[in-house]
Backbone as numpy.savetxt, mean C-alpha at the origin, in Angstrom:
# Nx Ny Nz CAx CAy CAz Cx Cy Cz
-5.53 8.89 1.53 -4.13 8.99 1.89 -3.22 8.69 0.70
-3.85 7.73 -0.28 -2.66 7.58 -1.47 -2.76 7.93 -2.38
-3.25 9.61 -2.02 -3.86 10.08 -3.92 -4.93 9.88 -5.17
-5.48 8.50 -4.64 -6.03 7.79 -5.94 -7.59 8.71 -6.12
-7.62 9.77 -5.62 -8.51 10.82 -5.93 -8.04 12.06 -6.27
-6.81 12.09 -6.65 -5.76 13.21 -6.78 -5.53 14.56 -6.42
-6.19 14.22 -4.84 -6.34 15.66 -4.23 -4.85 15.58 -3.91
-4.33 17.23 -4.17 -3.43 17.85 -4.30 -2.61 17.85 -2.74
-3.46 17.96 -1.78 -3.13 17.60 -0.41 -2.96 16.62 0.31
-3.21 15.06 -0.15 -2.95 13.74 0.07 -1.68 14.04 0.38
-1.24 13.44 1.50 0.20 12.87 1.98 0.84 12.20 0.98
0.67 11.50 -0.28 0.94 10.45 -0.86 0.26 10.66 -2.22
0.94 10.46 -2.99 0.65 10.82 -4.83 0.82 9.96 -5.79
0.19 9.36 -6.96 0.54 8.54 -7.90 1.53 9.28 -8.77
2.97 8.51 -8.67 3.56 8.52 -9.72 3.55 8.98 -10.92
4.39 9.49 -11.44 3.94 9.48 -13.03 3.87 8.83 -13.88
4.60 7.10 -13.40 4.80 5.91 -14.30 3.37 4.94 -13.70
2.65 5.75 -12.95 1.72 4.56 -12.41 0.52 4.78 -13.74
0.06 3.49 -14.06 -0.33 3.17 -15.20 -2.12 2.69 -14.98
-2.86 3.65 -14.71 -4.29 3.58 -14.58 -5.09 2.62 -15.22
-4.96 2.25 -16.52 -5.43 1.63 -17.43 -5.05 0.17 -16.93
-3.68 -0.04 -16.63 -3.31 -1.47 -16.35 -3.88 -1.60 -14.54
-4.20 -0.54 -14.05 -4.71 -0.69 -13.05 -6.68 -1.57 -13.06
-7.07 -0.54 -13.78 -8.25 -1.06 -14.11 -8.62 -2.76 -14.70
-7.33 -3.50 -14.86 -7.42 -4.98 -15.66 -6.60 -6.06 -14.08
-6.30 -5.24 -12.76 -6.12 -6.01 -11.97 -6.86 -6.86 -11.68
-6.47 -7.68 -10.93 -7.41 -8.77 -10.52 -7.57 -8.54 -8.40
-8.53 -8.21 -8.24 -9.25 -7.83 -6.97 -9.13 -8.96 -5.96
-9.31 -9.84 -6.23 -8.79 -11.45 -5.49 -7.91 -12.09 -4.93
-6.67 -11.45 -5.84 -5.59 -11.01 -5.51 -5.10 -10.13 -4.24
-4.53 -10.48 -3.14 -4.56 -9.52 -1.44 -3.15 -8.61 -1.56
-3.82 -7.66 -1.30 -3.08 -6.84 -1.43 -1.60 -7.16 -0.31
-0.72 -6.73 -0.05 0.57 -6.99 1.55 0.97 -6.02 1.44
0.51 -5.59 3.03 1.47 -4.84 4.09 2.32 -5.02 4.58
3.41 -4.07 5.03 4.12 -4.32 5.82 3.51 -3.73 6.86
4.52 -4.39 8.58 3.96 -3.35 9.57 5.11 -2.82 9.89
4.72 -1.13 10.53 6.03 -0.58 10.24 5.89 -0.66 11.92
6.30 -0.57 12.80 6.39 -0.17 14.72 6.96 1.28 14.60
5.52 2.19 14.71 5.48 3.09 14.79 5.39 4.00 16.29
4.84 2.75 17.17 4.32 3.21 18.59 4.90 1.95 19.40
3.95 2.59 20.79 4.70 1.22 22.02 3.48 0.42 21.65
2.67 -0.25 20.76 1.66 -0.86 20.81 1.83 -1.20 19.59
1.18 -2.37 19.48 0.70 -3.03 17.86 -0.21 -2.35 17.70
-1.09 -1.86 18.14 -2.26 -0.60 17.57 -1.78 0.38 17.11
-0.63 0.87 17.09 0.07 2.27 16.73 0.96 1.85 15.57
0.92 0.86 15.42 1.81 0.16 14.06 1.43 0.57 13.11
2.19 1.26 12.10 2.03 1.66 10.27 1.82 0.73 9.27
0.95 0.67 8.73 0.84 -0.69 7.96 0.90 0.32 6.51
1.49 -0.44 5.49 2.16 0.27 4.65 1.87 -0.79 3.20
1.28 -0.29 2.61 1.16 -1.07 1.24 2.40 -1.57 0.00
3.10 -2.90 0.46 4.43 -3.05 -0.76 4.12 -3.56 -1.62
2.91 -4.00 -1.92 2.49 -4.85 -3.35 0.72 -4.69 -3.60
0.50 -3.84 -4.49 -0.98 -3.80 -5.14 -1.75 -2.63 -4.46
-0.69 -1.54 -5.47 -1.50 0.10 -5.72 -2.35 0.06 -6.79
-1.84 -0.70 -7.62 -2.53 -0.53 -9.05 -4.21 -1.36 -8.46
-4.03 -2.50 -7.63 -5.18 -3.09 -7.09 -6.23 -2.18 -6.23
-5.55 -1.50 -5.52 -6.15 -0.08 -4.57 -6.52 0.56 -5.45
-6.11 1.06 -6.40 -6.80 1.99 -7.42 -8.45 1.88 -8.22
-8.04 0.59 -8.59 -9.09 0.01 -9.33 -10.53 -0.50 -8.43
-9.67 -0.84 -6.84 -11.12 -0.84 -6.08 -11.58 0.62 -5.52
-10.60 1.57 -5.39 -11.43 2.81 -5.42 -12.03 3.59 -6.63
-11.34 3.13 -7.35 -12.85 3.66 -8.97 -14.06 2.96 -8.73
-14.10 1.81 -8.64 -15.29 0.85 -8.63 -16.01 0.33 -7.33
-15.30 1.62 -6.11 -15.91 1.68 -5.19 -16.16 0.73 -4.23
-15.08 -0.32 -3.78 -15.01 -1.39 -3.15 -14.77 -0.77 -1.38
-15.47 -1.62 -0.86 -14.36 -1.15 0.78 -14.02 -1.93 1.04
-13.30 -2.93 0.88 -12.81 -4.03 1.09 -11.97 -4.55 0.23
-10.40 -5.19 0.68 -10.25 -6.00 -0.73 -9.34 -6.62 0.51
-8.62 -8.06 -0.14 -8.15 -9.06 0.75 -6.65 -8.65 0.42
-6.00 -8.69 2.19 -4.95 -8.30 2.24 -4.44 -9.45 2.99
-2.60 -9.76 2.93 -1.40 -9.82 3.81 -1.01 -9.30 4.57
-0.85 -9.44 5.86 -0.16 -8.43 6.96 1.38 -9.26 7.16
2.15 -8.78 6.93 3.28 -8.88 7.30 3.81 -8.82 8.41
4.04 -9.38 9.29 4.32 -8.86 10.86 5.71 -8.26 10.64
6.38 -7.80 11.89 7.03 -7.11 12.08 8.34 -7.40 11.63
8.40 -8.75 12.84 9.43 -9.71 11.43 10.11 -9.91 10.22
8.60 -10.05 9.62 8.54 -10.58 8.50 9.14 -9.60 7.57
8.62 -8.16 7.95 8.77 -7.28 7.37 10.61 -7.02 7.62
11.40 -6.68 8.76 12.35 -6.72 8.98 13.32 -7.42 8.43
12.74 -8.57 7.87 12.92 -9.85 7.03 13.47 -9.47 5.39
12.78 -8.59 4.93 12.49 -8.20 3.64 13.25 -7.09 3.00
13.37 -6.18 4.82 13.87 -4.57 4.44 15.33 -4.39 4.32
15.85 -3.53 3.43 17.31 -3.25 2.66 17.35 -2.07 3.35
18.41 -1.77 3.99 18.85 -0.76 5.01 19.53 0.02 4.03
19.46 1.19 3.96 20.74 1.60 2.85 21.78 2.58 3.72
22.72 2.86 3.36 23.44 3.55 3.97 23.13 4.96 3.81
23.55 5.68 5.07 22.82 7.31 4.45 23.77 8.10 4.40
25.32 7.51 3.65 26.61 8.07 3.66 27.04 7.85 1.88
């Protein structure tokens, strides 16, 4: 879903400023945080959305990890964080 195999059809694409090399020197230990977005009438239908550690996602899909330690942000929390912008 976020490109980091750079199929052309991913919903989602690396940047052109995203920096592979500095990806590869992350530190994996480091948890990645979601937000959750309330996408549905259920917390099962909730979007969980990566705001900190693509460059970390990257480097565990080169080196083939399925796992890496994450933050969930609840809904809150997230609501907490988010900058509304005006669409005027």
């Amino acid at each position: 879903m976020y490109g980091m195999d750079d199929n052309p059809f991913a919903p989602m694409t690396l940047g052109p400023l995203f920096d592979r090399a500095h990806a590869m020197s992350t530190n994996l230990a480091r948890p990645l945080i979601l937000a959750t977005i309330a996408t549905g009438s259920t917390r099962a239908e909730d979007t969980l959305l990566i705001i900190d550690g693509s460059h970390r996602l990257y480097r565990a899909f080169v080196e083939g990890y399925d796992q890496l330690p994450a933050l969930v942000l609840t809904e809150a929390e997230t609501a907490a964080i988010t900058v509304i912008r005006p669409t005027t």
